[in-house]
ZAMARGU-4260 file (C-alpha; in steps of 0.2 Angstrom, whole numbers, plus 5000, padded with zeros to 4 digits):
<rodrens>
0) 5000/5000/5000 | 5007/5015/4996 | 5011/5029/5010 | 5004/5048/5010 | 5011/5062/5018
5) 4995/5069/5022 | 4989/5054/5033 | 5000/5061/5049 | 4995/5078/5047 | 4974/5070/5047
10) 4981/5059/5061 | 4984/5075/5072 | 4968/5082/5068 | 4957/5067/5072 | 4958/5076/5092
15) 4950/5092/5087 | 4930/5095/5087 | 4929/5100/5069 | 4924/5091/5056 | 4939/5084/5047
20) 4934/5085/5027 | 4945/5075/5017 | 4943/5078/4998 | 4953/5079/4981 | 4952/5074/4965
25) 4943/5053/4962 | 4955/5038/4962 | 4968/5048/4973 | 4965/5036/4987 | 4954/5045/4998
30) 4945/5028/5003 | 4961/5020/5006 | 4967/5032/5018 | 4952/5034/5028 | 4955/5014/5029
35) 4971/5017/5037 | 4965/5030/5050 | 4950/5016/5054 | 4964/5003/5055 | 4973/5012/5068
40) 4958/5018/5078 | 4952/4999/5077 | 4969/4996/5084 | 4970/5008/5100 | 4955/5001/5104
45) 4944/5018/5099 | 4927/5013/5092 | 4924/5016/5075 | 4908/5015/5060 | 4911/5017/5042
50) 4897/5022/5030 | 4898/5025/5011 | 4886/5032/4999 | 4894/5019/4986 | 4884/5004/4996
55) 4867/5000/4995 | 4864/4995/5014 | 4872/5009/5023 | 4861/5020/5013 | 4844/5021/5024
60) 4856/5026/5039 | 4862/5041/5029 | 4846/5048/5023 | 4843/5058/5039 | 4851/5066/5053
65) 4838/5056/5065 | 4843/5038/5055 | 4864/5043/5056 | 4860/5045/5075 | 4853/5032/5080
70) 4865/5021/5070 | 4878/5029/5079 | 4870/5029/5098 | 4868/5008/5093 | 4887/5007/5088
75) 4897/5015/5100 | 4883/5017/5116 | 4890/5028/5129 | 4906/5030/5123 | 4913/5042/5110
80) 4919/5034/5094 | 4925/5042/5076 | 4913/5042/5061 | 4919/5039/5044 | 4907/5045/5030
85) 4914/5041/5011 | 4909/5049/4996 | 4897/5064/5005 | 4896/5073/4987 | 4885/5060/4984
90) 4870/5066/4997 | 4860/5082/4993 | 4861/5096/5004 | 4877/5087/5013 | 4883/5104/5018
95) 4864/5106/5027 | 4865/5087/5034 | 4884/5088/5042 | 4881/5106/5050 | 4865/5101/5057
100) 4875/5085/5066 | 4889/5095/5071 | 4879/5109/5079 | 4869/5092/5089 | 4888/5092/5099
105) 4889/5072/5096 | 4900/5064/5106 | 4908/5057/5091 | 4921/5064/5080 | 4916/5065/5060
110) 4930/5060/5047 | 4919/5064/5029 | 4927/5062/5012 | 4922/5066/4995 | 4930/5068/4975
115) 4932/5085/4968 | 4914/5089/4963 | 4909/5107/4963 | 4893/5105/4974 | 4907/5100/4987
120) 4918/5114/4985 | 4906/5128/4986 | 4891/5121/4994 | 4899/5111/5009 | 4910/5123/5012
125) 4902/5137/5016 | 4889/5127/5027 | 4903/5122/5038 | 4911/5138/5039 | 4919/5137/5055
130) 4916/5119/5057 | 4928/5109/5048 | 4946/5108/5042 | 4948/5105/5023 | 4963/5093/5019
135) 4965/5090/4998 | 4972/5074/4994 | 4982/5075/4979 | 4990/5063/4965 | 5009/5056/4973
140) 5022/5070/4973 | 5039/5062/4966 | 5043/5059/4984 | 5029/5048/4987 | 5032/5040/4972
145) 5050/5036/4975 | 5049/5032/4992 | 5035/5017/4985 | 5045/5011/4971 | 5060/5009/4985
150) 5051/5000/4995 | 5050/5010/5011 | 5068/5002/5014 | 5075/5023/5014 | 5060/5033/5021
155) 5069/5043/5034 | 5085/5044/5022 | 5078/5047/5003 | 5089/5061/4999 | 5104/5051/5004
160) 5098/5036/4992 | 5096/5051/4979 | 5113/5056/4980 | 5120/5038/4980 | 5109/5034/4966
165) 5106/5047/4954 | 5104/5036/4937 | 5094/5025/4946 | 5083/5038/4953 | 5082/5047/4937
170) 5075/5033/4928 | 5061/5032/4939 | 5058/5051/4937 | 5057/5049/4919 | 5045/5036/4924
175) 5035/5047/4934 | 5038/5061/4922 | 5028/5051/4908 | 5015/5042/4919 | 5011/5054/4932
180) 5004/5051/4951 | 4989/5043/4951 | 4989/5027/4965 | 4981/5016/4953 | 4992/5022/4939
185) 5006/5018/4950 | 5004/5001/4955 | 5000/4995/4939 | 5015/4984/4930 | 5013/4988/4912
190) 5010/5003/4902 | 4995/4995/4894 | 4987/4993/4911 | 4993/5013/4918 | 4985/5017/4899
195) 4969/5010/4903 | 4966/5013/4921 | 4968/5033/4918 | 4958/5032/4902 | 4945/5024/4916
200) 4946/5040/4929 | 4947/5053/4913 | 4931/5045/4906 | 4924/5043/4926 | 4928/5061/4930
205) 4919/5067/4912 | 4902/5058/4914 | 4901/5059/4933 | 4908/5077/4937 | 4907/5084/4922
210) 4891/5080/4911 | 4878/5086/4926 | 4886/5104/4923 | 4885/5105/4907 | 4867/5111/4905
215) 4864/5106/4885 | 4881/5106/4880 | 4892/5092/4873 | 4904/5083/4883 | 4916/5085/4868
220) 4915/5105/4869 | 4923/5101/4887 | 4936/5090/4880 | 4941/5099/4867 | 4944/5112/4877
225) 4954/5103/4891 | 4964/5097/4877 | 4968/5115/4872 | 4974/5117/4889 | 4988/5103/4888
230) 4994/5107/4872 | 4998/5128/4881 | 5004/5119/4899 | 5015/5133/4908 | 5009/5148/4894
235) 4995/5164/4896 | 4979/5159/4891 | 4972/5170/4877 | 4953/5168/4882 | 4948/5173/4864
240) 4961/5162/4854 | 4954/5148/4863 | 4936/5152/4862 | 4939/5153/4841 | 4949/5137/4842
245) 4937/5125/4853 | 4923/5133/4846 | 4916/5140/4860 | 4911/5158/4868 | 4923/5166/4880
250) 4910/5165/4892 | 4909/5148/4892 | 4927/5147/4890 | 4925/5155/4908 | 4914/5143/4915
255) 4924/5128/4910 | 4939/5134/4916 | 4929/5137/4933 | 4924/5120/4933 | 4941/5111/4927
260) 4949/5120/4942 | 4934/5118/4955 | 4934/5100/4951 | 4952/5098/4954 | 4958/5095/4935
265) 4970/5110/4934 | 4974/5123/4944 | 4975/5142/4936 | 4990/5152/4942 | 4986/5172/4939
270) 5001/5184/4936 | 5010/5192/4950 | 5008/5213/4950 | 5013/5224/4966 | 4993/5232/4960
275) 4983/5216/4964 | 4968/5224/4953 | 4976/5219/4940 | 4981/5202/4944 | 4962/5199/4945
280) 4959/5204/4929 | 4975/5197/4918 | 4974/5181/4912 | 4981/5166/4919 | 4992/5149/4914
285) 4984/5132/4916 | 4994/5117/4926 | 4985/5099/4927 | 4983/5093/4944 | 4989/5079/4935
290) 5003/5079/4923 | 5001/5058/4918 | 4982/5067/4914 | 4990/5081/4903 | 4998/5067/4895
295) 4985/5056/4891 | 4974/5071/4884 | 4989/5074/4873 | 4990/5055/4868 | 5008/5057/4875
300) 5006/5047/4887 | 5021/5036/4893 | 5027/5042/4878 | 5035/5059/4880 | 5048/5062/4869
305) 5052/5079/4865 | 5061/5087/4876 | 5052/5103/4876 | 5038/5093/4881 | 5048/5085/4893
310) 5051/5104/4901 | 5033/5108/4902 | 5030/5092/4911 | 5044/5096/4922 | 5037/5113/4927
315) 5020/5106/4929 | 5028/5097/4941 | 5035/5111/4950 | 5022/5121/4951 | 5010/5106/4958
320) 5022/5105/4973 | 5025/5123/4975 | 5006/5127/4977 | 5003/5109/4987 | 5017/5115/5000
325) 5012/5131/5003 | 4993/5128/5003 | 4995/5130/5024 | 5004/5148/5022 | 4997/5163/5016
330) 5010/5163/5003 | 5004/5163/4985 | 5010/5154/4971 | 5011/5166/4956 | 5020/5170/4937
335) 5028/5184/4930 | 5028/5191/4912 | 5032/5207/4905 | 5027/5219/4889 | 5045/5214/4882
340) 5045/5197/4887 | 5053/5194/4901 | 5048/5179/4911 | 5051/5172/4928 | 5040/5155/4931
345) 5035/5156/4948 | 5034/5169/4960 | 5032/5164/4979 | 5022/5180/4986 | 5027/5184/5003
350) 5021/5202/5004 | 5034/5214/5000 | 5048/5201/4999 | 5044/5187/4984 | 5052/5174/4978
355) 5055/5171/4961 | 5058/5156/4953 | 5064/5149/4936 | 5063/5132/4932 | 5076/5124/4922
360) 5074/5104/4914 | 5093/5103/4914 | 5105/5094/4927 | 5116/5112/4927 | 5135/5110/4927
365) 5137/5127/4933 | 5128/5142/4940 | 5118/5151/4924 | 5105/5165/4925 | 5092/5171/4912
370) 5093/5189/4907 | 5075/5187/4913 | 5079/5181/4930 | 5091/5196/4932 | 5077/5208/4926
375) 5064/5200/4942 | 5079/5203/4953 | 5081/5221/4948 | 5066/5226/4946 | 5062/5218/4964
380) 5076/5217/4975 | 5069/5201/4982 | 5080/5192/4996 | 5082/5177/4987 | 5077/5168/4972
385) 5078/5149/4964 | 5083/5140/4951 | 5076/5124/4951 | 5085/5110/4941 | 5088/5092/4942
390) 5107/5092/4950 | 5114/5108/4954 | 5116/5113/4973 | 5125/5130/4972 | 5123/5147/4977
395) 5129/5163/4972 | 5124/5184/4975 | 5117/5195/4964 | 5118/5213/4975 | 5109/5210/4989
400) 5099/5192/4983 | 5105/5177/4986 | 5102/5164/4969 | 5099/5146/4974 | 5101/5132/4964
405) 5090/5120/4971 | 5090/5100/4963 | 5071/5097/4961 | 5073/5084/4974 | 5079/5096/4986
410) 5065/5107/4983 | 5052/5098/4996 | 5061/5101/5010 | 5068/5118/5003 | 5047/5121/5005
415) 5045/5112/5021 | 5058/5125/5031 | 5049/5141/5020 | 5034/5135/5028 | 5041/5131/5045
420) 5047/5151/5045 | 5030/5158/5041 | 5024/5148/5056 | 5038/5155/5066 | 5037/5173/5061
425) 5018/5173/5063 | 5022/5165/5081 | 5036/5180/5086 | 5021/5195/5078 | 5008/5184/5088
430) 5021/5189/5103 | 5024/5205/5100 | 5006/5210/5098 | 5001/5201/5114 | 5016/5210/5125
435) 5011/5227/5116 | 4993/5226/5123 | 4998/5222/5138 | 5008/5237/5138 | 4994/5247/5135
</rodrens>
């Protein structure tokens, strides 16, 4: 089975009141983890009840707050116990039905999961405003992936193994690179089988999340569109352009792209400005939430051969784990673009102090810069910036900013401590706020 990174941070969450809401995109193994969590409740002796919308009989105890109640009060009597409910986007008015159990004060604690869909998004979560912790599952990161494919035999060493054994290691990225992270995907041996179990969850997600939205139009419009999509991975959408070429109106243009990101498909990353007004109004660039996905839409699936496709895979990649790591900050994940072309990739907004960074499908010899990355640096005078690449570990100073060449296996934990130092300096202002208005 494979391991998720998220499962410890739901473990420590499992104590608090709130409703913990565990969602994401389907066949990312959302059952499977909450099998886990039960496994290990089961095993500290806690008791435990498991419902699902997908079977039949546990349906008549989920049709009402009354039948959910008494199911429970038969199951765990006077003591409290841990209610697992799978795949909630299934019940109407869910949002209604779970804050209406939550505000009962239960002596039970709710662990709720559910794919991607839209009603679940927007719906569920503002009922539960207040009441619940959001935690998005997503397809493996590389880390996830390697650590699987090595058989746990270097979990609390992997960057060592990497460094020992980069060929071998880079095989398996090139693996990753053309198959991507789905579970399933994963585990299966042959590329025929990866080939057909992701042409099941494309089709799954396009006539179970998609075709109920769609209001009259054709499924085909969609996929046209998503294909469009793949083909500009890591490049400014031009709303019109792609309105001529899929045949479509920009307004529905607009509402597919709303629905491809609400439903966890891709994810839109809009430009960075010091004038936020305008960020709202530019346009953005598209990343799949999946690259094996991108790859299938593309027909390029375990077949990427190009190198330039190879590089937009790669920064796909990149931008996944930037915005999955820093999804617990308030640090936004954004791109940069100028009227005479300068470009920087990424830009890690951290108030008056971003970091930009530049992504480069290239094991570098040697420190290099773009003439692009130089104009970010002047223009912002950031303290640091990145260069993210598959080997080099290497710093040098331009002025005041410090230019890190960071091996894309590096770049996880390089998150982890950015992450760590937002929770620490928000700890010191906490402080200093508290002493100041005792002061007063």
């Amino acid at each position: 089975m494979i391991r998720r990174i998220i499962t410890d941070q739901i473990r420590d969450h499992l104590g608090k009141k709130e409703i913990t809401l565990i969602s994401g995109p389907r066949q990312v193994g959302k059952t499977t983890l909450m099998n886990v969590l039960i496994d290990d409740l089961k095993a500290a002796g806690k008791p435990v009840l498991f419902l699902s919308f997908d079977f039949e009989s546990d349906l008549p105890f989920l049709r009402s707050q009354e039948a959910l109640i008494s199911r429970i009060n038969l199951e765990f009597g006077q003591q409290k116990g841990f209610v697992f409910i799978d795949e909630i986007q299934r019940k109407e008015d869910a949002g209604i039905f779970l804050k209406g159990l939550y505000d009962m004060h239960l002596p039970c604690k709710f662990i709720i999961s559910g794919s991607g869909s839209i009603e679940l998004k927007e719906k569920i979560s503002e009922s539960l405003a207040g009441r619940k912790r959001i935690f998005e599952v997503s397809p493996l990161s590389f880390h996830e992936f390697l650590d699987y494919r090595t058989a746990y035999k270097y979990s609390d060493r992997l960057p060592a193994y990497i460094n020992l054994h980069f060929s071998s290691v880079m095989i398996l990225f090139n693996e990753y690179l053309n198959f991507g992270g789905y579970p399933r995907v994963v585990t299966e041996s042959s590329a025929r089988e990866k080939l057909q179990v992701i042409n099941e969850i494309y089709q799954s997600y396009i006539d179970r999340d998609i075709r109920m939205f769609l209001q009259g139009d054709r499924p085909e419009s969609y996929a046209r569109l998503i294909k469009l999509l793949a083909a500009q991975t890591g490049q400014i959408l031009n709303l019109n352009s792609l309105a001529n070429e899929a045949q479509l109106s920009v307004p529905t243009i607009r509402k597919y792209l709303w629905y491809a990101e609400k439903t966890y498909f891709i994810r839109l990353v809009t430009p960075y400005f010091n004038n936020t007004i305008k960020e709202i109004t530019k346009s953005p660039v598209a990343y799949f939430n999946d690259h094996g996905m991108r790859n299938l839409v593309l027909s390029s699936f375990g077949n990427l051969q190009r190198l330039q496709d190879q590089g937009f895979v790669f920064q796909n990649i990149v931008g996944n784990l930037l915005m999955h790591e820093l999804r617990v900050s308030q640090y936004t994940v954004h791109f940069w673009r100028t009227t005479d072309k300068a470009e920087v990739d990424f830009v890690i907004d951290r108030g008056h102090d971003p970091i930009g960074v530049e992504v480069k499908f290239s094991a570098l010899k040697k420190p290099l810069m773009t003439r692009s990355l130089r104009n970010f640096i002047d223009k912002y005078q950031p303290t640091e910036v990145w260069v993210v690449n598959l080997a080099l570990n290497d710093k040098i100073s331009v002025g005041k900013t410090r230019v890190k060449f960071v091996p894309f296996f590096s770049l996880n934990q390089l998150l982890k401590d950015l992450t760590a130092s937002f929770e620490t300096n928000y700890q010191v202002q906490e402080r200093k706020f508290a002493y100041s208005w005792k002061r007063r």
